[in-house]
C-alpha positions in Angstrom: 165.1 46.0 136.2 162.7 49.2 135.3 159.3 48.8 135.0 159.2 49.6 131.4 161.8 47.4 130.6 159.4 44.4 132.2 158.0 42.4 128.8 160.8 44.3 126.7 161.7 41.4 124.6 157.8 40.4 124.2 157.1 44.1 122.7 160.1 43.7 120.1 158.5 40.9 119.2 155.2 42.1 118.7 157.0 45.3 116.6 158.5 43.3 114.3 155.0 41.4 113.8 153.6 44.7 112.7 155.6 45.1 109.8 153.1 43.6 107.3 149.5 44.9 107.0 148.4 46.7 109.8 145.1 44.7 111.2 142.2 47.2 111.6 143.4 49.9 109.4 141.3 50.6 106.1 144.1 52.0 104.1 146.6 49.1 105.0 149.9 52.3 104.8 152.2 49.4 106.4 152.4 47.3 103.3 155.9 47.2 101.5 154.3 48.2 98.6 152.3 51.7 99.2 153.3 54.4 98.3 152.8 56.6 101.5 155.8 57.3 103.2 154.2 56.4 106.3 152.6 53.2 108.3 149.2 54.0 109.4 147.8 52.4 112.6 144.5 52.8 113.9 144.7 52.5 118.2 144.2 49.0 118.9 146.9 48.1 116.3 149.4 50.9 117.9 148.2 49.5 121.6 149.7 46.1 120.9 152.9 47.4 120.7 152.6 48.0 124.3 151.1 45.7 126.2 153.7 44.0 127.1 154.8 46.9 129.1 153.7 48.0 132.6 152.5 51.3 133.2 154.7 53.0 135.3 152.3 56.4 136.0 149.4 56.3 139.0 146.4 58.4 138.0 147.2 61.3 140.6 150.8 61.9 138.7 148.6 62.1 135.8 146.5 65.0 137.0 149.5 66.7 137.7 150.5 66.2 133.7 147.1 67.1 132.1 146.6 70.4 130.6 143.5 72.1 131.5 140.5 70.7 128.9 142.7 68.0 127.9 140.7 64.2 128.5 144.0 61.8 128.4 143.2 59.2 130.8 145.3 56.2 132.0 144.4 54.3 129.1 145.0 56.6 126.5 148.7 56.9 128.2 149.0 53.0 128.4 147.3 52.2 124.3 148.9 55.5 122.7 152.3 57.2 125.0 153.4 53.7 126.3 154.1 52.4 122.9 155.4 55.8 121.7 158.1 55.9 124.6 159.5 52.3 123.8 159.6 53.7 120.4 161.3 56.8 121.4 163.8 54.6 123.5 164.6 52.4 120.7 165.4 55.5 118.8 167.8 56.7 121.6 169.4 53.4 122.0 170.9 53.3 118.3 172.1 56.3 118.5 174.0 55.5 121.5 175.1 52.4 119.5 176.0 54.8 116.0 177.6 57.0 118.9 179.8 53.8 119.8 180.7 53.1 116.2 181.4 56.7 115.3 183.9 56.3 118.3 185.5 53.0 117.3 185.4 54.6 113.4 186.9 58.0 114.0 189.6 57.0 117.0 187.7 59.6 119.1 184.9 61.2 119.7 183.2 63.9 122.1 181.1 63.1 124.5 177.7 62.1 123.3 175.2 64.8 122.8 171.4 65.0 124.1 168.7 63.3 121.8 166.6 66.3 120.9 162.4 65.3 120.5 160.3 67.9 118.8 156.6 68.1 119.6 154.4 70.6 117.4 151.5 71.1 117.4 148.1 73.9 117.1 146.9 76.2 120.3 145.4 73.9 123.1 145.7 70.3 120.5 147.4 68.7 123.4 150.3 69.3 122.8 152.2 70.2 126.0 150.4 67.4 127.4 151.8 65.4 125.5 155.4 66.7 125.8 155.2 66.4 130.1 153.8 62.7 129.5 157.1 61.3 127.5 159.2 63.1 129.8 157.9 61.2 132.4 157.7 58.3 130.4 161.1 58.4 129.0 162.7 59.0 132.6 161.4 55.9 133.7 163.5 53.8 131.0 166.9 52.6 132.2 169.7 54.3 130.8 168.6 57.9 129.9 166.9 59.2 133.2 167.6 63.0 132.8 164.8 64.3 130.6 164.5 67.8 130.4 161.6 69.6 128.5 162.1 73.3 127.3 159.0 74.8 125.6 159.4 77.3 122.9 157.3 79.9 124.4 160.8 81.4 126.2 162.0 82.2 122.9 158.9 84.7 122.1 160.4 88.3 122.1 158.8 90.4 125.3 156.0 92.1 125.2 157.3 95.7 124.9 159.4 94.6 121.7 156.7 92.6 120.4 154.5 96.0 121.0 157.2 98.6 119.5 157.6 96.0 116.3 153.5 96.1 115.9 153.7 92.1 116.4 151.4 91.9 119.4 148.7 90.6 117.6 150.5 88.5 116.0 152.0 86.7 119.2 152.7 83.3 118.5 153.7 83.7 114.4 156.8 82.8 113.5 158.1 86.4 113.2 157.2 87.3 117.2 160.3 85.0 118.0 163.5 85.6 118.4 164.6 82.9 115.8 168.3 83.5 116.2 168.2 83.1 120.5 166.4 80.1 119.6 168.9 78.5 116.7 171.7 79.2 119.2 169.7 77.3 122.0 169.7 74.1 120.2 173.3 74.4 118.3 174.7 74.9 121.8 172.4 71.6 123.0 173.2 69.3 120.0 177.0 71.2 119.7 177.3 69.5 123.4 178.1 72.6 125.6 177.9 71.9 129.1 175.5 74.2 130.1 172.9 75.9 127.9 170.6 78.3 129.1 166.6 78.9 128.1 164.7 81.6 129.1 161.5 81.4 131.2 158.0 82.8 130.1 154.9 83.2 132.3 151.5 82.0 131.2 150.4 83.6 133.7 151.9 87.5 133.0 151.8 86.5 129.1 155.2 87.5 128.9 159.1 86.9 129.3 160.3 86.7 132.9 163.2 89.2 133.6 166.6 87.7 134.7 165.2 84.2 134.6 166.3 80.8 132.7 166.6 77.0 132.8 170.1 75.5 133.0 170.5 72.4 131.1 173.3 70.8 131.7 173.5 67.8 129.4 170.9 65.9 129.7 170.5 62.8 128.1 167.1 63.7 126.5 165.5 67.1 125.3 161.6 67.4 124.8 161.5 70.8 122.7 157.9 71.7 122.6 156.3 74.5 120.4 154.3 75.9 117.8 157.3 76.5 115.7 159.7 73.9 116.1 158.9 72.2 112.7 158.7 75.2 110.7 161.5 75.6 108.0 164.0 77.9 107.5 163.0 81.4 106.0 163.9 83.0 102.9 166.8 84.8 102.7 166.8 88.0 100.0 170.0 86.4 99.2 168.6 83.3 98.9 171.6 81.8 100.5 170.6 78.4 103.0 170.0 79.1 105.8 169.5 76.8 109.3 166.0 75.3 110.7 165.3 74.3 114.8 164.1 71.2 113.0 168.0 70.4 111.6 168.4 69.6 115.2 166.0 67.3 116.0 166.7 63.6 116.1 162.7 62.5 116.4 159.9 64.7 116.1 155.7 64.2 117.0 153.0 66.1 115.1 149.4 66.7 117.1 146.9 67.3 115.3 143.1 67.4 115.0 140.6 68.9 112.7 140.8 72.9 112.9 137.2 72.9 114.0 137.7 70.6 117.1 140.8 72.7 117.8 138.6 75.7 117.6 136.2 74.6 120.1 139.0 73.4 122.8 140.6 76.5 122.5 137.3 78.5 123.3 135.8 75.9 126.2 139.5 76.4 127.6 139.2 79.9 127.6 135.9 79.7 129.4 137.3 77.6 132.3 140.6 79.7 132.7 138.1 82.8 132.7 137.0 80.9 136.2 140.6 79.8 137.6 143.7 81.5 136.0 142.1 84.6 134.4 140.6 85.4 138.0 144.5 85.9 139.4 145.3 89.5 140.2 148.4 89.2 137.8 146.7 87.8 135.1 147.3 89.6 131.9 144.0 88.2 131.0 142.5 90.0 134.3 139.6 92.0 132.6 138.1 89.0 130.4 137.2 87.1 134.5 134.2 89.3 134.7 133.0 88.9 131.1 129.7 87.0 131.1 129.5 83.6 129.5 128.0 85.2 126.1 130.9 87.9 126.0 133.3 85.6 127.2 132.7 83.1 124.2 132.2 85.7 121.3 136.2 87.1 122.6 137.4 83.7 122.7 136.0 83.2 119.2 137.7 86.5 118.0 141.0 85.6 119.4 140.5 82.3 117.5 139.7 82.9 114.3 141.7 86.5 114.4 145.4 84.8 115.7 145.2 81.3 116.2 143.2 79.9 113.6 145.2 81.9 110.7 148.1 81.1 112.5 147.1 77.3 112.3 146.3 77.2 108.9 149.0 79.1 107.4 152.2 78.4 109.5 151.6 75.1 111.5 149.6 73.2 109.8 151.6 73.0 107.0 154.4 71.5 108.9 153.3 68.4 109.5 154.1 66.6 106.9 157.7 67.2 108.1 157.0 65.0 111.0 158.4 61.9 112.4 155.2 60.6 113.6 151.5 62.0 113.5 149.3 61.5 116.5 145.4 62.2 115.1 142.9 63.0 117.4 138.9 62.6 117.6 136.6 65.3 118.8 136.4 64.0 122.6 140.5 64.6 122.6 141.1 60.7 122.0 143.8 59.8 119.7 142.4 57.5 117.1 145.7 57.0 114.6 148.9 57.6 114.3 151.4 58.0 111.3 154.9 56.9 111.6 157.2 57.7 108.8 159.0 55.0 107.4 162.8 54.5 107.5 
């Protein structure tokens, strides 16, 4: 048996004890009668839902998961992303069971197609993080061990379009990406094509990589990580419907933190990378290395409250309430609640 199936049927048991009030939460959101279309649970509550469960990540494959900046320690993964993945794999294991009925309803079906998790999220919240860690996580359940995770960031048109449109300081909005490449992507995932390709982009360069892509070739999960991958559907002048990435995705996580705390990640990140990654000879960001710490700050605070923090405000932020489940987090990076919707 898995590790993470170890103490399964204990942390059922303790789920379906956390129905009622939720113990240690000041607005009790898990009652039958609130109004909130969520249950709220402060960390210790949320904890209990794993501890049953043995951690099946050493610290040193941690390192390898953590973002730059980003403080997740081994007991944030086993009181917050423990709980979360059992969560996640209960999700994928009534689908498979709605897949079997569909099958026995229907006299024949396809082939089942890959669960698709969304994970939004603000500039340097956490986000991608969070995405690597219930990869792992999720791969370590029995059943499902191909988890792939495809970020978002492949879908941003290159550079040189982005610079003939006048969008390159606007990289990261919803118009710098090409939308339609990235609706076809997950059709052709949840449509259950055997291969689907993704293209690759490059921190490092800032940009697209020529003639490269990821294969997936039906995996049995998809972590789809991005700025964007809650936002709805644009206006058409028509105003005929039109599709959303969201429409495709079976279970979807919201990171979030107050805008100030975001702001001053963002610019302590951009100090450290201005010592590591910045430093790199094909760094886009070469010429901010040599900036003194002064100089170095006041750019990082332009780029902030110029791009990211408008883009925050007005385009992700607002997409929260769309998700499955809110992860909150304090000002030393800690998650302190988290928001599940109710079915």
């Amino acid at each position: 048996m898995s590790k993470l199936a170890t103490g399964q049927v204990a942390t059922e048991q303790v789920a379906r004890e956390q129905v009622g009030p939720v113990a240690g939460v000041a607005h009790p959101g898990g009652t039958a009668g609130s109004s909130s279309p969520y249950v709220d649970f402060d960390r210790e509550s949320w904890a209990r839902l794993g501890e049953s469960i043995a951690l099946p990540l050493t610290a040193a494959e941690l390192a390898q998961i953590r973002s730059l900046g980003d403080e997740v320690d081994l007991d944030e993964v086993r009181q917050v992303y423990l709980p979360l993945s059992r969560l996640l794999n209960l999700h994928v294991q009534e689908g498979g069971r709605l897949y079997r009925e569909y099958r026995t309803f229907l006299g024949d079906q396809p082939a089942r197609t890959p669960f698709v998790i969304g994970i939004a999220g603000s500039v340097s919240v956490g986000k991608s993080t969070t995405a690597r860690l219930l990869r792992t996580l999720l791969a370590r359940w029995p059943h499902h061990p191909r988890v792939e995770l495809i970020t978002t960031d492949g879908f941003l048109y290159p550079n040189a379009e982005l610079e003939a449109r006048g969008l390159m300081q606007r990289k990261g909005f919803p118009e710098s990406y090409d939308r339609r490449a990235l609706l076809r992507f997950v059709r052709e995932v949840k449509g259950g094509k055997d291969e689907v390709r993704a293209p690759v982009y490059s921190h490092l360069t800032y940009d697209i990589v020529p003639n490269q892509s990821v294969v997936l070739r039906r995996p049995d999960i998809l972590v789809l990580e991005g700025l964007n991958v809650l936002q709805p559907a644009p206006a058409t002048r028509d105003r005929r419907t039109s599709l959303a990435v969201s429409d495709f995705i079976d279970f979807s996580v919201y990171v979030d933190a107050s805008p100030e705390d975001v702001r001053s990640w963002y610019i302590s990140r951009f100090l450290r990378l201005r010592e590591t990654a910045f430093r790199d000879a094909a760094s886009y960001f070469r010429r901010y290395a040599d900036l003194d710490t002064s100089a170095a700050t006041r750019r990082a605070e332009q780029l902030w409250d110029e791009i990211n923090g408008p883009n925050l405000r007005y385009n992700i932020a607002p997409t929260r309430g769309r998700a499955t489940l809110v992860l909150s987090k304090g000002r030393d990076h800690a998650v302190t609640r988290i928001r599940l919707r109710k079915l």
